[in-house]
C-alpha positions in Angstrom: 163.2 -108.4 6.1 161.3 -112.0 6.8 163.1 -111.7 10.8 161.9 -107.9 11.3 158.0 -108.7 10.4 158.7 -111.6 13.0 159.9 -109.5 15.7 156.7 -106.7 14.9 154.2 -106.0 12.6 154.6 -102.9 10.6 151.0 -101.8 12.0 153.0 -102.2 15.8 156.0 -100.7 14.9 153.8 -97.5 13.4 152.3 -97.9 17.0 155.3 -97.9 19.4 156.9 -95.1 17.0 154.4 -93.1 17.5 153.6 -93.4 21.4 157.6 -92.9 21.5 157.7 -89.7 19.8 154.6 -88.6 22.0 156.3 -89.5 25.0 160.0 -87.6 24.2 159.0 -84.5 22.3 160.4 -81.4 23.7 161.4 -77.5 22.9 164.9 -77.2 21.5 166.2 -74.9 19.6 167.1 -75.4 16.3 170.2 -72.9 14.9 170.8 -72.0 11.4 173.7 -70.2 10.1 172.8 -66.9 8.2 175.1 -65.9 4.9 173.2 -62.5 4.3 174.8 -60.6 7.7 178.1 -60.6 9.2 177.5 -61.1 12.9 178.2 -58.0 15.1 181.0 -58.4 18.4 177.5 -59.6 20.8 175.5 -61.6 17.7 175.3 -65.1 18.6 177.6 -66.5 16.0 179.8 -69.3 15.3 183.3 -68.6 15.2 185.1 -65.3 15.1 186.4 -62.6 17.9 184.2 -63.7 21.1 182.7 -60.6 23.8 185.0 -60.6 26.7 184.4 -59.0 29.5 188.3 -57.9 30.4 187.6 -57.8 33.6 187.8 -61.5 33.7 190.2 -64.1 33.3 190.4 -65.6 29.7 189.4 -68.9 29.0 193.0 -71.0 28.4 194.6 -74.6 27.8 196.4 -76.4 30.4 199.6 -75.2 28.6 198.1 -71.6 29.1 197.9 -70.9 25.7 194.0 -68.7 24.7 191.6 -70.9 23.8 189.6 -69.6 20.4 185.4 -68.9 20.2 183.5 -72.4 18.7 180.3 -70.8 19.5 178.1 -68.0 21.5 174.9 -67.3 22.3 173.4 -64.1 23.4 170.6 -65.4 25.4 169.0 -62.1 25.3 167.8 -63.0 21.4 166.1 -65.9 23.7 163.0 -67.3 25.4 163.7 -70.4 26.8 162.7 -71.5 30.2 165.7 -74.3 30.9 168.2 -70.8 30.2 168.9 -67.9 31.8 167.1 -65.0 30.8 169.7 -62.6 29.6 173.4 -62.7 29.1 176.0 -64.4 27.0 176.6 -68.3 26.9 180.0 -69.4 25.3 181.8 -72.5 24.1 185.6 -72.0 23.9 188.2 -75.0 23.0 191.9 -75.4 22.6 193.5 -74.7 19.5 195.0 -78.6 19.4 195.0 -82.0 17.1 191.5 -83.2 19.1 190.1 -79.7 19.6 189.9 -79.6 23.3 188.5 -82.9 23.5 189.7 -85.1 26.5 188.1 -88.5 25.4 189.3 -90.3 28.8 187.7 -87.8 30.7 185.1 -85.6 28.7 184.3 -83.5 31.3 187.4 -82.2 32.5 187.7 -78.6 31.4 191.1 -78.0 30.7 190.8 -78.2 26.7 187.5 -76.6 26.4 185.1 -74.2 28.3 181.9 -73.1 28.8 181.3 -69.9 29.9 178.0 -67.7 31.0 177.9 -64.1 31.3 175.2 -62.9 33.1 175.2 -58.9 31.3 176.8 -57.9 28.3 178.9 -54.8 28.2 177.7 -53.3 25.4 180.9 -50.6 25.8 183.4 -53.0 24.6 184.0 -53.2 21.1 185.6 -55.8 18.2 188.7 -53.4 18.5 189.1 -54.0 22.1 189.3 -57.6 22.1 192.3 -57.7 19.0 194.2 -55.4 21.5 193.5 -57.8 24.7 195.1 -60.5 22.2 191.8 -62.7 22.2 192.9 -65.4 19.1 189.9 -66.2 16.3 189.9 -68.6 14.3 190.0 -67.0 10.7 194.1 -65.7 12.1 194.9 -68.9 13.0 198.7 -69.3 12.4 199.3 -72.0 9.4 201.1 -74.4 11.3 198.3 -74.5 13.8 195.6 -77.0 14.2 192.8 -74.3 13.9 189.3 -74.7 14.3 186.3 -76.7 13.1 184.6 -73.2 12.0 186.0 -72.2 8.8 185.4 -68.5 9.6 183.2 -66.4 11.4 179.2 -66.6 10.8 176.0 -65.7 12.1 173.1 -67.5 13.1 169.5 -67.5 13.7 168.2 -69.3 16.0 163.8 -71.2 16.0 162.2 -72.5 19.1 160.7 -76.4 18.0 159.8 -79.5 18.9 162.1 -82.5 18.6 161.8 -86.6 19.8 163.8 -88.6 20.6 166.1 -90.4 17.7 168.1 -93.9 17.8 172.0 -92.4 18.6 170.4 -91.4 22.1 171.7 -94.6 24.0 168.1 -94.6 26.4 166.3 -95.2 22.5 166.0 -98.9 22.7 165.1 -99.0 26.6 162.2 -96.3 26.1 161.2 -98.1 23.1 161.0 -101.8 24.8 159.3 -99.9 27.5 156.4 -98.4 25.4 156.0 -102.3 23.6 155.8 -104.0 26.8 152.8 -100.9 27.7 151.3 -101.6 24.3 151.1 -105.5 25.4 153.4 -106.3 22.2 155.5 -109.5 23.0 159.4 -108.5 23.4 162.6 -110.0 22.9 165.1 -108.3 24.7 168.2 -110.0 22.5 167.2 -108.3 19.3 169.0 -104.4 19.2 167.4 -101.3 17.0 169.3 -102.8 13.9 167.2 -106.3 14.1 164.0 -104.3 14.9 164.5 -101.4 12.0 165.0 -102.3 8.4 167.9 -99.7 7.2 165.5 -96.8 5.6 163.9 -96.4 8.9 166.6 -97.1 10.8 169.0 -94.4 8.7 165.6 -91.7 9.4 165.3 -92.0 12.9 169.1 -91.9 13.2 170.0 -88.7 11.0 166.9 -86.9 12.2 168.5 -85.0 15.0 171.6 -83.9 12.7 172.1 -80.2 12.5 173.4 -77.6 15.0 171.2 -77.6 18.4 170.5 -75.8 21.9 168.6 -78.8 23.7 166.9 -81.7 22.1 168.0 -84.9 21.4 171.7 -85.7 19.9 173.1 -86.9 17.0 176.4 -88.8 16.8 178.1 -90.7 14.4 179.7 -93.6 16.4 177.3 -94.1 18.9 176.5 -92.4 22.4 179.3 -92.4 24.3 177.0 -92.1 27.5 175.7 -95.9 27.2 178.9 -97.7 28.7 179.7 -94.8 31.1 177.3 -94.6 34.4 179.4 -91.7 35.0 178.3 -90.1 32.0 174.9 -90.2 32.2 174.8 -87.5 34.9 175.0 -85.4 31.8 171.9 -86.2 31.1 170.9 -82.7 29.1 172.2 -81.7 25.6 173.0 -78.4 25.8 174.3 -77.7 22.5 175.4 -79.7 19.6 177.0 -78.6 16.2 177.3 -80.6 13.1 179.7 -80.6 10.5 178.5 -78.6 7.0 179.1 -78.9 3.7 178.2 -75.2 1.6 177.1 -76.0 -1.8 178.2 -73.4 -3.8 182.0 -73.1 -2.3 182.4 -77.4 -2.8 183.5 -77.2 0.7 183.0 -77.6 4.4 182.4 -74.2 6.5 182.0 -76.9 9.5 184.3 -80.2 9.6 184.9 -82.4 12.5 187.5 -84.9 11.6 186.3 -86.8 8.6 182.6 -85.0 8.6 181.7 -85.6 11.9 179.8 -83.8 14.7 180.2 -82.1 18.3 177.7 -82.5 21.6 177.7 -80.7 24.6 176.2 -82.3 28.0 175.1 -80.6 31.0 173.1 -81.8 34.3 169.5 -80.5 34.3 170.1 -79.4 38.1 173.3 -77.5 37.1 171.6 -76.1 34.2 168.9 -74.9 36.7 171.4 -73.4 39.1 172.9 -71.7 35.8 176.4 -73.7 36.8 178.4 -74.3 33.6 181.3 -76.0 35.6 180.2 -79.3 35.0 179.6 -80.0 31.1 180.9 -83.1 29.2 182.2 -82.3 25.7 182.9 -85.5 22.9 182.9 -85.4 19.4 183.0 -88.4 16.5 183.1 -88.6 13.0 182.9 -91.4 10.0 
């Protein structure tokens, strides 16, 4: 504690904290997932049988095999100005050991996908997509690796206001940035973990935990962006969603590896051109 008050003052800390959460706040979206109603074929949900249009070629692996629903949104239940308007936003991934995840390349779309439909047809039904022989997760076979969703369930879905938090690798550059404004003397050696004593540290880190549509992410082992220029062209979260542990059923209804949690990354210009091509997909855990 005697080297943090020597690096700042609690009464400068306070300050740069402050300024920095000024400075970052932005809408997100934060999403909740709703026991009391089973979640209808066009609900956003996570988990479950997906909306297809048939017309359309189904999302699959590199061995061709269907991937299974992690998530949709029907953007219709919406106002946002960074998404469309109306339609259907999905995130598919491979029924395998790392659930789609290529972590060499995390933007290479052969174990996962991210799909927008710009209608909905409200003519197709549950009934239609068991026939087309779309998988879900809750009939996974026993021998297969399944899904982080532990069944099928709906969400709701609040517009907010979220900072920035310290697993976003530009944290410690916006934060000497702000000190350095404030006319507060800087020592570029020192990292987050010098500057913070572990309360705050743990706060600012966990604060961004949860399932999200924009903001700010959350990781466990760290931002995987910070060593990889190439990887911070994704420079927009586009969703994230955490692991969750259900009180009452001593369980997990959400688990990524040993409690852990899932981002997706998308280019602000590609989100503005609605082109989901492009999206980097990584997930950690403990």
């Amino acid at each position: 504690m005697e080297e943090i008050e020597e690096i700042y003052t609690k009464e400068q800390l306070d300050a740069i904290l402050k300024k920095l959460e000024e400075q970052t706040k932005k809408e997100a979206f934060r999403i909740v997932i709703n026991k009391k109603r089973k979640p209808e074929l066009y609900d956003s949900k996570f988990g479950g049988v997906p909306y297809w249009d048939k017309k359309l070629e189904y999302p699959t692996d590199s061995d061709g095999n269907k991937m299974i629903l992690l998530a949709q949104i029907n953007l219709n239940e919406l106002e946002s100005d960074e998404l469309p308007q109306t339609g259907m936003l999905q995130f598919f991934i491979a029924n395998d050991e790392m659930y789609g995840c290529d972590f060499d390349e995390p933007d290479k779309q052969n174990g996962f996908r991210v799909i927008y439909h710009e209608t909905i047809d409200k003519n197709i039904t549950r009934e239609d997509m068991l026939e087309f022989g779309i998988p879900s997760n809750e009939d996974m076979e026993e021998d297969s690796y399944g899904s982080p969703v532990d069944g099928e369930f709906a969400v709701d879905i609040k517009k907010t206001k979220i900072s920035i938090s310290t697993e976003d690798y530009q944290f410690s550059k916006l934060f000497s940035k702000i000190a350095k404004e404030l006319n507060f003397s800087v020592e570029d050696e020192y990292d987050m973990y010098d500057i913070l004593d572990e309360d705050l540290y743990e706060e600012l880190s966990e604060k961004n935990s949860g399932h999200w549509l924009f903001g700010y992410p959350y990781f466990t082992q760290g931002d995987p962006r910070e060593f990889g220029e190439k990887l911070q062209y994704y420079d927009t979260l586009l969703f994230q969603m955490d692991s969750e542990w259900v009180e009452e059923a001593s369980d997990y209804e959400i688990l990524w590896g040993d409690v852990g949690v899932a981002n997706f990354f998308i280019n602000k210009e590609d989100l503005k051109k609605k082109d989901f091509s492009r999206v980097m997909y990584t997930w950690d855990c403990c």
